[in-house]
mmCIF file as gemmi writes it, N, C-alpha and C atoms, coordinates in Angstrom:
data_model
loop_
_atom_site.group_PDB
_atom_site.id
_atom_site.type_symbol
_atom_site.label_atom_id
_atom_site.label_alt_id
_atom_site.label_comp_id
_atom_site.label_asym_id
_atom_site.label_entity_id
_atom_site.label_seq_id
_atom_site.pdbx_PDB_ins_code
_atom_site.Cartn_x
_atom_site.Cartn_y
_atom_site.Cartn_z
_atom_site.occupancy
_atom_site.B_iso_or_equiv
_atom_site.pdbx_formal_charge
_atom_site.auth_seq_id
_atom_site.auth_asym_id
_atom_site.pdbx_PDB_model_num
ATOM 1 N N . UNK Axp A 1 ? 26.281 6.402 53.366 1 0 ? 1 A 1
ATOM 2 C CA . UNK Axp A 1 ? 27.097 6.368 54.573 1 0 ? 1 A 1
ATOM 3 C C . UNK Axp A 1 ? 28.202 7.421 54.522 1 0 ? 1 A 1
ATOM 4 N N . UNK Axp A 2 ? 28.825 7.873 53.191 1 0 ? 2 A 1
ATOM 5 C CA . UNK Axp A 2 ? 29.721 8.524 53.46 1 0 ? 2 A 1
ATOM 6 C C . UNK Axp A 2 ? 29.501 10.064 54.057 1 0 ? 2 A 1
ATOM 7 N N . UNK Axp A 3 ? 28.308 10.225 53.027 1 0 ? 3 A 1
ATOM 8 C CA . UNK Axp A 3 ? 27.723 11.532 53.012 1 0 ? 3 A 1
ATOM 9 C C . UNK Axp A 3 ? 27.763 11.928 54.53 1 0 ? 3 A 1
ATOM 10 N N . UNK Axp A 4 ? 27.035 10.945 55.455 1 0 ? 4 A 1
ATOM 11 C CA . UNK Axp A 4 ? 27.045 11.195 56.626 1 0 ? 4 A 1
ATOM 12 C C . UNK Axp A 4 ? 28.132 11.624 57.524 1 0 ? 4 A 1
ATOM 13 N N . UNK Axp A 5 ? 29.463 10.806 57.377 1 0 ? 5 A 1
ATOM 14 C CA . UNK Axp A 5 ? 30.141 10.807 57.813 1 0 ? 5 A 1
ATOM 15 C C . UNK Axp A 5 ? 31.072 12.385 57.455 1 0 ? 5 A 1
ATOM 16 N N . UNK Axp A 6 ? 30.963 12.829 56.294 1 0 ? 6 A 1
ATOM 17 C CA . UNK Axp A 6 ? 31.194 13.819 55.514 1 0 ? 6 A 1
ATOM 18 C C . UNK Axp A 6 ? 30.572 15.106 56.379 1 0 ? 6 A 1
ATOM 19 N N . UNK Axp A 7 ? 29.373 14.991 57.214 1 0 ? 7 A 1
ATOM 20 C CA . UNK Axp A 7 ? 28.779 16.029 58.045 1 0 ? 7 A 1
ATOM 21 C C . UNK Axp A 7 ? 28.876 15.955 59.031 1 0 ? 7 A 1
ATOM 22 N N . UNK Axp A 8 ? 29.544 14.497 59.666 1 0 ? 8 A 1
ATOM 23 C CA . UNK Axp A 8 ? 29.252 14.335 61.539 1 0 ? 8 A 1
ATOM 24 C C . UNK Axp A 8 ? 31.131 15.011 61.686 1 0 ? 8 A 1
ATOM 25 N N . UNK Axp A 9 ? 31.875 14.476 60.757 1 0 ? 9 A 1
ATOM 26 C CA . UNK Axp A 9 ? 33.598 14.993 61.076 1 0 ? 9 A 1
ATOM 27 C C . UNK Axp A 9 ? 33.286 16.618 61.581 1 0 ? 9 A 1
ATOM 28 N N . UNK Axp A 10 ? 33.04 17.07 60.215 1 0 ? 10 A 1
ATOM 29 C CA . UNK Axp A 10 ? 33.502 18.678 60.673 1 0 ? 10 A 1
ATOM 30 C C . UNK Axp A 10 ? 32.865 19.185 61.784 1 0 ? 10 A 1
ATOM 31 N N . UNK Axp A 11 ? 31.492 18.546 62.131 1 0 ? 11 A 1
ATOM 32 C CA . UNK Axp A 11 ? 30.54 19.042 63.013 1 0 ? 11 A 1
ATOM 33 C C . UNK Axp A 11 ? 31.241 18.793 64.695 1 0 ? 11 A 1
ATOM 34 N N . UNK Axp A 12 ? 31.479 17.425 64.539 1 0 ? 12 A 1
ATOM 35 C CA . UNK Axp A 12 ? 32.25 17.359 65.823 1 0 ? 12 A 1
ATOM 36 C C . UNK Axp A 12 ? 33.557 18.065 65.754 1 0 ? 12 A 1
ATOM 37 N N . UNK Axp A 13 ? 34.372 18.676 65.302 1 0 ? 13 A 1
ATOM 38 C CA . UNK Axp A 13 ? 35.754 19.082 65.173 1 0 ? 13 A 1
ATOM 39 C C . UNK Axp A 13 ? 35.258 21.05 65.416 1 0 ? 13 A 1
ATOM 40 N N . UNK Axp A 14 ? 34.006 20.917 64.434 1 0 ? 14 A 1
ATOM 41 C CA . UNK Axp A 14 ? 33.911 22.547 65.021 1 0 ? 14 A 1
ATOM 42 C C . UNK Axp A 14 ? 33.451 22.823 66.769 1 0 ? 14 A 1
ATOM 43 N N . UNK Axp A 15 ? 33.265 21.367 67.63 1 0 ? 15 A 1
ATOM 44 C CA . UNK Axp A 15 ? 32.959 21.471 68.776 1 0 ? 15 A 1
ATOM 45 C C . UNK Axp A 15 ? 34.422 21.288 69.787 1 0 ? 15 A 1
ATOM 46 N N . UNK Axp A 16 ? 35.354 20.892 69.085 1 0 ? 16 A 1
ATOM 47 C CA . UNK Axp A 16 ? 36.647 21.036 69.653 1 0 ? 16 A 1
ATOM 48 C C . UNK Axp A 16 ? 37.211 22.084 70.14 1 0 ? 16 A 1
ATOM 49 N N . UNK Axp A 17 ? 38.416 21.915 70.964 1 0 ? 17 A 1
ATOM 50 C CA . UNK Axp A 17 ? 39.556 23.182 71.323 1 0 ? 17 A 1
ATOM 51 C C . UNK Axp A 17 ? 40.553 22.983 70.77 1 0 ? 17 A 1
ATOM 52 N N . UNK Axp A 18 ? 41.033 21.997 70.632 1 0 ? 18 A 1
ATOM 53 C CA . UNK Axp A 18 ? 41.997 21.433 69.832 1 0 ? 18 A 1
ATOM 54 C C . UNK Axp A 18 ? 42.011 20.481 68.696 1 0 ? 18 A 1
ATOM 55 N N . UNK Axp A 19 ? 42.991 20.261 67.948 1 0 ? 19 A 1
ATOM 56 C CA . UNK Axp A 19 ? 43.262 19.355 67.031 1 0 ? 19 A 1
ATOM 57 C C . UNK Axp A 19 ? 43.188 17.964 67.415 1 0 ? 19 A 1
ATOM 58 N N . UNK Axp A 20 ? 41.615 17.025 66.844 1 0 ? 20 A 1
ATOM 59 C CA . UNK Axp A 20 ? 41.685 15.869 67.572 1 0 ? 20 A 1
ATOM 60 C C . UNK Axp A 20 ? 42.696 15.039 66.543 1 0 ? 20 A 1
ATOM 61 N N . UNK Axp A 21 ? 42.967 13.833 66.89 1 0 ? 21 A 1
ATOM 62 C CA . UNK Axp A 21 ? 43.881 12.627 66.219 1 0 ? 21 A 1
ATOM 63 C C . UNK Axp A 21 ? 42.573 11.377 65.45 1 0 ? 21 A 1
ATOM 64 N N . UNK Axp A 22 ? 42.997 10.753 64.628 1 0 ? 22 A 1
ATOM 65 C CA . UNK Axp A 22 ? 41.95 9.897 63.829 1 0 ? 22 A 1
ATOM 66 C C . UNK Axp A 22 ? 41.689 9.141 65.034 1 0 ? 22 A 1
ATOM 67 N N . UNK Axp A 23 ? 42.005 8.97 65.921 1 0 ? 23 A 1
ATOM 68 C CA . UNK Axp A 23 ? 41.108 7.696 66.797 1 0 ? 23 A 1
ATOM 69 C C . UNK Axp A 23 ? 40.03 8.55 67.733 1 0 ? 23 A 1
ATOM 70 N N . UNK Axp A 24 ? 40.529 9.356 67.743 1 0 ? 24 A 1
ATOM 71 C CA . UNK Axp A 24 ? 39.384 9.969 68.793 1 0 ? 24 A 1
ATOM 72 C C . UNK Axp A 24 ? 37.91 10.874 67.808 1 0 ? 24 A 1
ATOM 73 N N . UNK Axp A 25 ? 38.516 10.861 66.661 1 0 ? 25 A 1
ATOM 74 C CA . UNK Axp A 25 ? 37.449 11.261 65.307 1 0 ? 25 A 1
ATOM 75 C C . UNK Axp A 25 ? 36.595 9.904 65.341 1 0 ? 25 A 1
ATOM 76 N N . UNK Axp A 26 ? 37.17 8.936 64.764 1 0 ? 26 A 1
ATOM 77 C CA . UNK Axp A 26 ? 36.448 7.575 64.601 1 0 ? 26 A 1
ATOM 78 C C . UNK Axp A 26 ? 35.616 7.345 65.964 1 0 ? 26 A 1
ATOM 79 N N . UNK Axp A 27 ? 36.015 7.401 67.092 1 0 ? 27 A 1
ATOM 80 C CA . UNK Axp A 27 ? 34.893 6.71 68.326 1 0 ? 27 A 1
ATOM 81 C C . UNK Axp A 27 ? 34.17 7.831 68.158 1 0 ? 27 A 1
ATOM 82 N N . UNK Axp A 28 ? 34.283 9.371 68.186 1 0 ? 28 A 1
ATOM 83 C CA . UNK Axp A 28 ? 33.215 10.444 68.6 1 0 ? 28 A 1
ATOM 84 C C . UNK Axp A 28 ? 31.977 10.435 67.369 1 0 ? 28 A 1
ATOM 85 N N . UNK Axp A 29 ? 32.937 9.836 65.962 1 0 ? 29 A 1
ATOM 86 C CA . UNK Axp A 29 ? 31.535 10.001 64.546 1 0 ? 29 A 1
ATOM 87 C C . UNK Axp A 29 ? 31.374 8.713 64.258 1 0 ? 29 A 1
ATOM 88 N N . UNK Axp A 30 ? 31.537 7.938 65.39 1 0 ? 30 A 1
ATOM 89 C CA . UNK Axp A 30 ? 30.535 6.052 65.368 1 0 ? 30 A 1
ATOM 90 C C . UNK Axp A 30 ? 31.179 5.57 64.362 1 0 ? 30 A 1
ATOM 91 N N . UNK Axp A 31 ? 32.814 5.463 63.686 1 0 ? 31 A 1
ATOM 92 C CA . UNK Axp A 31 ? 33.319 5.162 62.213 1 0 ? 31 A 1
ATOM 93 C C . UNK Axp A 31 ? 33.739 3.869 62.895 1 0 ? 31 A 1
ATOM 94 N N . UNK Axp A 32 ? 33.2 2.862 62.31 1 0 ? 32 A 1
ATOM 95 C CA . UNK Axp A 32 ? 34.443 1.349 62.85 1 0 ? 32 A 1
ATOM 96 C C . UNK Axp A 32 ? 35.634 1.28 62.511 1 0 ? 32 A 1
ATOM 97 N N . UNK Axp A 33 ? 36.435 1.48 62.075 1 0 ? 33 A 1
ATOM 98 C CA . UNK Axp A 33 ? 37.602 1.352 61.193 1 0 ? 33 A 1
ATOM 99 C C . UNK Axp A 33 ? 38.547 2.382 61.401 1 0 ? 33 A 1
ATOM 100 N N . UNK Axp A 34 ? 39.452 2.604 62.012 1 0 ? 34 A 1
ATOM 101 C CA . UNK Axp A 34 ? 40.582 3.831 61.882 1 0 ? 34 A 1
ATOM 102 C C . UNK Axp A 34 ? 40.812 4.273 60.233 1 0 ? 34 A 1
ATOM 103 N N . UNK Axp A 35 ? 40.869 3.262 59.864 1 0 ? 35 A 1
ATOM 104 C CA . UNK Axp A 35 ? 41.57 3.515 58.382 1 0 ? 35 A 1
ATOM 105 C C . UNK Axp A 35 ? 40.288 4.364 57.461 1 0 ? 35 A 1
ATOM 106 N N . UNK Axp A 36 ? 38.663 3.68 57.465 1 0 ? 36 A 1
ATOM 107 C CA . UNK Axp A 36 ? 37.861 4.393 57.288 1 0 ? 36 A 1
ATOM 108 C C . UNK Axp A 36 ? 38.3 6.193 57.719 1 0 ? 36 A 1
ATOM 109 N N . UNK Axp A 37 ? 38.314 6.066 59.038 1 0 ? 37 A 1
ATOM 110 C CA . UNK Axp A 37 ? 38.268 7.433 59.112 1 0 ? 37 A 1
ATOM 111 C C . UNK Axp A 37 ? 39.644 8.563 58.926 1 0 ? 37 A 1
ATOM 112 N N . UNK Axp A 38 ? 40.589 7.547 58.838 1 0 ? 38 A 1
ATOM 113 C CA . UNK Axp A 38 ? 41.5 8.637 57.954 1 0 ? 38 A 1
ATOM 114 C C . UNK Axp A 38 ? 41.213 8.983 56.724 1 0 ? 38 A 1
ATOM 115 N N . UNK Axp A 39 ? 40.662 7.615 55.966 1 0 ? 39 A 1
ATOM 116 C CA . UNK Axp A 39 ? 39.935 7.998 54.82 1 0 ? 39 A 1
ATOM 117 C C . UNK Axp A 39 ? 39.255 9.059 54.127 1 0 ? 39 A 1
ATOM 118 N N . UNK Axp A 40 ? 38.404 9.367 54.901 1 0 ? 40 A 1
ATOM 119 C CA . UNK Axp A 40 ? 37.485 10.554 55.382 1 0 ? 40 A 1
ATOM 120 C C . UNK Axp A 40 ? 37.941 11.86 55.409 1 0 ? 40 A 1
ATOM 121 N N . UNK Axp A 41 ? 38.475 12.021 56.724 1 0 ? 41 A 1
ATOM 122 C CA . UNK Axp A 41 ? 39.646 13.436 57.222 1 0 ? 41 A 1
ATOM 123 C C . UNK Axp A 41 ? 40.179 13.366 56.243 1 0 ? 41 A 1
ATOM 124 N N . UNK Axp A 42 ? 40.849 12.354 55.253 1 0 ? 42 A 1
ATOM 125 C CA . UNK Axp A 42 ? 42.091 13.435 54.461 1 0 ? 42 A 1
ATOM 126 C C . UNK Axp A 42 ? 40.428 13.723 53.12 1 0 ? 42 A 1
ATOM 127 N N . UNK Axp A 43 ? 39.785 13.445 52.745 1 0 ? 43 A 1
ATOM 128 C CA . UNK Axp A 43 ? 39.1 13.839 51.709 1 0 ? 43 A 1
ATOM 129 C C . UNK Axp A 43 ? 38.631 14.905 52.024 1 0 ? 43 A 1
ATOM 130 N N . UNK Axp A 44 ? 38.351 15.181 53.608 1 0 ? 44 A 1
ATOM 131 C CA . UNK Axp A 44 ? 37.896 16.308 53.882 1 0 ? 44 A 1
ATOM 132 C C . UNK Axp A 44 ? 38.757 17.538 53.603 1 0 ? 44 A 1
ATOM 133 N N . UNK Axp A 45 ? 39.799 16.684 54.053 1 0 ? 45 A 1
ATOM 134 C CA . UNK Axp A 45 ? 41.111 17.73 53.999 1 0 ? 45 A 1
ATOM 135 C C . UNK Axp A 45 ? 41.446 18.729 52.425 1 0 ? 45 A 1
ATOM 136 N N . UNK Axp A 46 ? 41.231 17.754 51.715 1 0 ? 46 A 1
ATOM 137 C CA . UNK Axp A 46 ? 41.689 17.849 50.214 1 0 ? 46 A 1
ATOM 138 C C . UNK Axp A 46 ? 40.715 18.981 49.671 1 0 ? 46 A 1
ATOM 139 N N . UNK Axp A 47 ? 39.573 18.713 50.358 1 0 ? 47 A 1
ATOM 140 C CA . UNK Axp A 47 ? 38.545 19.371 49.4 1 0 ? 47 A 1
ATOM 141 C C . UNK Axp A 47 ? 38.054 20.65 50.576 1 0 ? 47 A 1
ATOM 142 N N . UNK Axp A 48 ? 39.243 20.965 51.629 1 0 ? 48 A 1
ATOM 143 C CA . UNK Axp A 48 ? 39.421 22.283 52.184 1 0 ? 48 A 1
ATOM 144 C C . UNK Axp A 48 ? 38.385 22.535 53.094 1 0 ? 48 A 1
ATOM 145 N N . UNK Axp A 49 ? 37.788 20.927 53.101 1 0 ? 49 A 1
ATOM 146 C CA . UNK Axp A 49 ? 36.732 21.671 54.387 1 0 ? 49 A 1
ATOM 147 C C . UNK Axp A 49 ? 37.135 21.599 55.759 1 0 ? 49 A 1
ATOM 148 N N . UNK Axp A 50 ? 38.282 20.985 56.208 1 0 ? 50 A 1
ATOM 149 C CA . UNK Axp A 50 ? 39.006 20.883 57.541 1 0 ? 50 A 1
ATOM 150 C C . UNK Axp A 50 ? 40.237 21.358 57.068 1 0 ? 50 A 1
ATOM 151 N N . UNK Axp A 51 ? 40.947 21.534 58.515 1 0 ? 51 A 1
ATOM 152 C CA . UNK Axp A 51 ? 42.44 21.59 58.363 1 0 ? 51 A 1
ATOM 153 C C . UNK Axp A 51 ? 42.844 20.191 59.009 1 0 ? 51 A 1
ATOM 154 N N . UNK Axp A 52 ? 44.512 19.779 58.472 1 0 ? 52 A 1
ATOM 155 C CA . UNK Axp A 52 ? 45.051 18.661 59.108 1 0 ? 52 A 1
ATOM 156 C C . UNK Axp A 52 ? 46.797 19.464 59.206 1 0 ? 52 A 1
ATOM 157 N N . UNK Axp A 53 ? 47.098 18.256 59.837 1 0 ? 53 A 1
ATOM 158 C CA . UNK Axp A 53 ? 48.85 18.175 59.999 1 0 ? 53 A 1
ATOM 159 C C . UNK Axp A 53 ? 49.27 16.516 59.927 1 0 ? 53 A 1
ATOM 160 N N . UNK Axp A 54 ? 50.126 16.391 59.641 1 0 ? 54 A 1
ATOM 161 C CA . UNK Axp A 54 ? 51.064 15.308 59.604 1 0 ? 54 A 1
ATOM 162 C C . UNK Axp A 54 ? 51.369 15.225 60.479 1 0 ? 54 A 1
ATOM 163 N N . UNK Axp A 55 ? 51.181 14.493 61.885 1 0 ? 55 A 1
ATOM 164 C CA . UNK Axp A 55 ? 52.804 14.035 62.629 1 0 ? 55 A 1
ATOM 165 C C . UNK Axp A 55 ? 53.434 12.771 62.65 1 0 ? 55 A 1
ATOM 166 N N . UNK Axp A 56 ? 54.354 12.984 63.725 1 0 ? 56 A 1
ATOM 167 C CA . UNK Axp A 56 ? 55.115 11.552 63.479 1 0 ? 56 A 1
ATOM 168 C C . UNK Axp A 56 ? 54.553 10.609 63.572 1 0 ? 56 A 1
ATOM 169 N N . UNK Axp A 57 ? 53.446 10.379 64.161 1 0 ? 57 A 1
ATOM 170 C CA . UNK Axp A 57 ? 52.901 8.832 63.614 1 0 ? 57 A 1
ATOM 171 C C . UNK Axp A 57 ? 51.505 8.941 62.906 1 0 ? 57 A 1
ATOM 172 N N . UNK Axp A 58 ? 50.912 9.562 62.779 1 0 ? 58 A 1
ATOM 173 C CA . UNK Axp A 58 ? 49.464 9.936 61.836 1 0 ? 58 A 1
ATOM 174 C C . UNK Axp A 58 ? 49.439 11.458 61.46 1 0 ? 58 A 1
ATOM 175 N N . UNK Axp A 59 ? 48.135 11.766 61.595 1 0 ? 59 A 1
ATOM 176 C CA . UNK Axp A 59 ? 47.638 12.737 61.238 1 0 ? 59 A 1
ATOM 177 C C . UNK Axp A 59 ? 46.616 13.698 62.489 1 0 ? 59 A 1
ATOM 178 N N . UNK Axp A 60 ? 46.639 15.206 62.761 1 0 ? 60 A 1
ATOM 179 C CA . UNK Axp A 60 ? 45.554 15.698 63.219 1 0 ? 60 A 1
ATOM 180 C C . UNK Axp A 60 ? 45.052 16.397 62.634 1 0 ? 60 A 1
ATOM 181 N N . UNK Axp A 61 ? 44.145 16.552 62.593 1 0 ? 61 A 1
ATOM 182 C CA . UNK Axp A 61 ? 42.365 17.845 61.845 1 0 ? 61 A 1
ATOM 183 C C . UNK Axp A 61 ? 41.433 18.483 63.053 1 0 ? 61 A 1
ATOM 184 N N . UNK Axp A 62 ? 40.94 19.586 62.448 1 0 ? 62 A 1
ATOM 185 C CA . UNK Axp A 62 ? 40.483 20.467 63.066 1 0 ? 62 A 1
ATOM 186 C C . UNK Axp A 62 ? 39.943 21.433 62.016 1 0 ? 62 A 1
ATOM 187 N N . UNK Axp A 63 ? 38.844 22.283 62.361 1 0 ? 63 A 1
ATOM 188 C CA . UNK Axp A 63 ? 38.449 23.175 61.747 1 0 ? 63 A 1
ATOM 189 C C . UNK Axp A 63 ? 38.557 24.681 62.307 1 0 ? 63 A 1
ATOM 190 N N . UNK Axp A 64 ? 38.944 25.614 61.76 1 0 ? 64 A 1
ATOM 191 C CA . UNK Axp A 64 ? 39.066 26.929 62.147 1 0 ? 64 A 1
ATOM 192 C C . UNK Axp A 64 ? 40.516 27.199 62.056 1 0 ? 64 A 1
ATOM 193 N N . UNK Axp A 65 ? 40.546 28.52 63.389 1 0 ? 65 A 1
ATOM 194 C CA . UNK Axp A 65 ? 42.025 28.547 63.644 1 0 ? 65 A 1
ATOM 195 C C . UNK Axp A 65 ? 42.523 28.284 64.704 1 0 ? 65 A 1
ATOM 196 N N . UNK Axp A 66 ? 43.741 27.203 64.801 1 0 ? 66 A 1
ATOM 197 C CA . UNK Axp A 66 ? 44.179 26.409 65.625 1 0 ? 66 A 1
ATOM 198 C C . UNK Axp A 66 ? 45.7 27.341 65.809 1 0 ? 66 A 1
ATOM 199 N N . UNK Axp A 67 ? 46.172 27.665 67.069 1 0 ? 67 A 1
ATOM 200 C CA . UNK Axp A 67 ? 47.542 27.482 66.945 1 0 ? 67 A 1
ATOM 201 C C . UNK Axp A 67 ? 47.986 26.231 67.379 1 0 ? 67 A 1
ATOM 202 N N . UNK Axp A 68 ? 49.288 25.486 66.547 1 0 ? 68 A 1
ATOM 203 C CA . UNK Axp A 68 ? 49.885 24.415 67.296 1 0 ? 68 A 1
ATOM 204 C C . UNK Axp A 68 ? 51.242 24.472 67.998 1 0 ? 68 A 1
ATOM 205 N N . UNK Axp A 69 ? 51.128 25.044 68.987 1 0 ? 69 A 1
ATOM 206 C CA . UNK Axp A 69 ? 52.138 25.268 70.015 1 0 ? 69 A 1
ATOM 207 C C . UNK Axp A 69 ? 52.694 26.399 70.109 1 0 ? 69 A 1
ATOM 208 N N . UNK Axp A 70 ? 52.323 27.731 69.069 1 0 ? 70 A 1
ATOM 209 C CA . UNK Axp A 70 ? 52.451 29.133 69.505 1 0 ? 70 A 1
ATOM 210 C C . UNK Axp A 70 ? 52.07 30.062 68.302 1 0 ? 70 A 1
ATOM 211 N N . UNK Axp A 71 ? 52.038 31.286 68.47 1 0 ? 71 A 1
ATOM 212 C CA . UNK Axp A 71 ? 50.888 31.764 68.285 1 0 ? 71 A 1
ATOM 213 C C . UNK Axp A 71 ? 51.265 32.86 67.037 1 0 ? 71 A 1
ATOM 214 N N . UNK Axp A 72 ? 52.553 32.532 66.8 1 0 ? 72 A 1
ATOM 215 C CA . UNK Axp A 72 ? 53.385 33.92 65.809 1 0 ? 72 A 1
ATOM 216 C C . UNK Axp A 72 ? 54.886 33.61 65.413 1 0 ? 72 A 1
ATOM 217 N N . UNK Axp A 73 ? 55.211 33.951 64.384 1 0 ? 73 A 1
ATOM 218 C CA . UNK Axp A 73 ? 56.188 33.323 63.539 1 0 ? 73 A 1
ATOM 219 C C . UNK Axp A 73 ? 57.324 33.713 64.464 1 0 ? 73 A 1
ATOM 220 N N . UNK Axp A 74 ? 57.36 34.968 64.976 1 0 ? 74 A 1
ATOM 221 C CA . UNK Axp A 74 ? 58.208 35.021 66.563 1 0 ? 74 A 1
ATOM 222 C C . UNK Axp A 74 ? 58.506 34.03 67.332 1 0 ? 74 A 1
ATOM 223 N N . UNK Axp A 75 ? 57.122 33.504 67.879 1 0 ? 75 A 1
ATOM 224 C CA . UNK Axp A 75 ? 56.883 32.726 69.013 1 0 ? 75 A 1
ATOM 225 C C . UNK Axp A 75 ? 57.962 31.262 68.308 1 0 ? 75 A 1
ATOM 226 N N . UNK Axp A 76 ? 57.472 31.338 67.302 1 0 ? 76 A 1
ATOM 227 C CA . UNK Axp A 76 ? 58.592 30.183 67.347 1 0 ? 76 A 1
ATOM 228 C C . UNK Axp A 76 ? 60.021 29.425 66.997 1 0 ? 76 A 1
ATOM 229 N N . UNK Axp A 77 ? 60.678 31.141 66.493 1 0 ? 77 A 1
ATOM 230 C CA . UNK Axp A 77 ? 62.063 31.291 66.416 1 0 ? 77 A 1
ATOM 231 C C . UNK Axp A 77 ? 62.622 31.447 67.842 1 0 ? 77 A 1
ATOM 232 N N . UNK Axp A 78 ? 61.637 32.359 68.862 1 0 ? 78 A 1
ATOM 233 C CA . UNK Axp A 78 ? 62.074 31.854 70.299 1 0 ? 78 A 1
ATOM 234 C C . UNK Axp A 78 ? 62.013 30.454 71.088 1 0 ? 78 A 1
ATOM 235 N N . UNK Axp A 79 ? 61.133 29.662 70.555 1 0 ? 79 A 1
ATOM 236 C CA . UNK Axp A 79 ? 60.775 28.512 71.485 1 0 ? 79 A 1
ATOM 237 C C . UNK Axp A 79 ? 61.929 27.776 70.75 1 0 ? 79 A 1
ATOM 238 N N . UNK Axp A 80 ? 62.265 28.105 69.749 1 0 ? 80 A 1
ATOM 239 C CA . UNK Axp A 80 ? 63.971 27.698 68.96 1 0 ? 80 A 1
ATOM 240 C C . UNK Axp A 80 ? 64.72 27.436 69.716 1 0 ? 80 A 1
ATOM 241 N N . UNK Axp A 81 ? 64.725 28.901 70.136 1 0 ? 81 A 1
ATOM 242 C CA . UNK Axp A 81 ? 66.551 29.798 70.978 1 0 ? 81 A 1
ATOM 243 C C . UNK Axp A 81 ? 66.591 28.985 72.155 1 0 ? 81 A 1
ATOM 244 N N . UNK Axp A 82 ? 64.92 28.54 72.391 1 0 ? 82 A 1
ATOM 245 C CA . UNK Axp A 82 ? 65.465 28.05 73.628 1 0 ? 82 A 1
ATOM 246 C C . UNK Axp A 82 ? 66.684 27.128 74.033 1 0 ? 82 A 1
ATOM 247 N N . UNK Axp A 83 ? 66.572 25.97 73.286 1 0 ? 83 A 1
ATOM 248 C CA . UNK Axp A 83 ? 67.491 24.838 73.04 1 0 ? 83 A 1
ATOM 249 C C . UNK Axp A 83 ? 69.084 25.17 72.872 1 0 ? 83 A 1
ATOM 250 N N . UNK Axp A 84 ? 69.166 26.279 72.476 1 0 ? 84 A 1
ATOM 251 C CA . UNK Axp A 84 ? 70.299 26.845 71.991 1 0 ? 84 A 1
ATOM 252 C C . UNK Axp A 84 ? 71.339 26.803 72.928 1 0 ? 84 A 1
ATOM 253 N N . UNK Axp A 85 ? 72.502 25.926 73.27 1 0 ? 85 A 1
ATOM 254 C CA . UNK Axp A 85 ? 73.52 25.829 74.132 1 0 ? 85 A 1
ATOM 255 C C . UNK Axp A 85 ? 74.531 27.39 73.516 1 0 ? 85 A 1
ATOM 256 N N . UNK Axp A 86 ? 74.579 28.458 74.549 1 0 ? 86 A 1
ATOM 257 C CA . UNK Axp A 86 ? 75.389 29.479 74.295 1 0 ? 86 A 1
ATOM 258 C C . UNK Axp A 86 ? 76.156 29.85 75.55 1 0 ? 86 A 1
């Protein structure tokens, strides 16, 4: 079972645009269990065959290259400034 699951993650994630979240991994690769499938994603993670992130309440994965919310180490010392009361 794992094995499987080990080939349906990345396969569906290389069909993505974005970085999915563990619940929408678990219904798309038939996993019952959320926790199963974080399970999973982070082993995948570990052993470099996906990418992930931490956020504030779980985790997202994806394979390839993702930007998450801009596109260059620029882009996001400006999306900074924005906030910046001057």
């Amino acid at each position: 079972m794992t094995e499987k699951y080990n080939e349906r993650i990345p396969a569906f994630l290389m069909k993505t645009k974005a970085p999915m979240d563990v619940e929408k991994i678990r219904v798309a690769c038939k996993i019952g269990n959320w926790n199963t499938a974080l399970k999973h994603c982070l082993e995948l993670f570990v052993e470099g065959k996906i990418k992930g992130q931490k956020t504030s309440k779980s985790w997202v994965f994806w394979v390839g290259e993702v930007t998450l919310g801009y596109t260059s180490r620029q882009g996001a010392e400006t999306s900074k400034g924005a906030f910046r009361n001057e």
